[in-house]
N, C-alpha and C positions, 0 to 999 in steps of 0.2 A: 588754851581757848575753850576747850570742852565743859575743863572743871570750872570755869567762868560761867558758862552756859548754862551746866548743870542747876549752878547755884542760883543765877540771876532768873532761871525762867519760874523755879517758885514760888519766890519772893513775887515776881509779876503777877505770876496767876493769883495770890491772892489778892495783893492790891487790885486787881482787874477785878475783882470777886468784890473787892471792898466797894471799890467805883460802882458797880452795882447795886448793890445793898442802898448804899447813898442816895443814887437816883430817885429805887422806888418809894424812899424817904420822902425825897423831895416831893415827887409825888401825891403820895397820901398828903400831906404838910401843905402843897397847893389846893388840896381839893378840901380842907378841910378850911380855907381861908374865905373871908366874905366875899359873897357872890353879888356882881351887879343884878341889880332888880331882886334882891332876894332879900331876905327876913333884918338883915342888919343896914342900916343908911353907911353907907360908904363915905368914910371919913378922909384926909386930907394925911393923915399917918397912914393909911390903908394905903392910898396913893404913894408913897414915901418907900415904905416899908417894898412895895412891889418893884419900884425903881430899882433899889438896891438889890434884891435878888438878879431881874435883870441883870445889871452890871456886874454883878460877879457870876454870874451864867455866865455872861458873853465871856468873861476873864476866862471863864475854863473853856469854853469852847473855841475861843484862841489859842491857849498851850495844847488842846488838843490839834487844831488845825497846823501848830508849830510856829504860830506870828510870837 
C-alpha cells in the first residue's frame, strides 16, 4: 500500500498542477473573448461557442463533485 502511495501521489500532484495550469488558460481564453457592449457586435456563434464551454464546465465540475 505505501509503494502504491509513493507512486500514485506524484503522478496526482502533477496532474493537480496540470488542472491548474488549465484553468488559468481558460481564464486568460475567456477574457480574451467578445465582451457584451464592447468593440465587437456579439454574434449568434459567440452565443454557441459560450454554451458549449458551459457544458463542458459543468461536465468537469460534476466529476469533480463525483456525480
Amino acid at each position: 500500500m505505501t509503494r502504491q502511495r509513493l507512486q500514485a501521489e506524484p503522478a496526482y500532484e502533477t496532474s493537480h498542477l496540470v488542472a491548474q495550469d488549465l484553468l488559468q488558460r481558460i481564464r486568460e481564453l475567456l477574457q480574451d473573448q467578445p465582451a457584451p457592449g464592447g468593440e465587437v457586435d456579439i454574434a449568434w456563434t459567440h452565443v454557441g461557442t459560450m454554451a458549449e464551454v458551459n457544458q463542458r464546465l459543468a461536465a468537469v465540475v460534476g466529476i469533480l463533485e463525483g456525480r
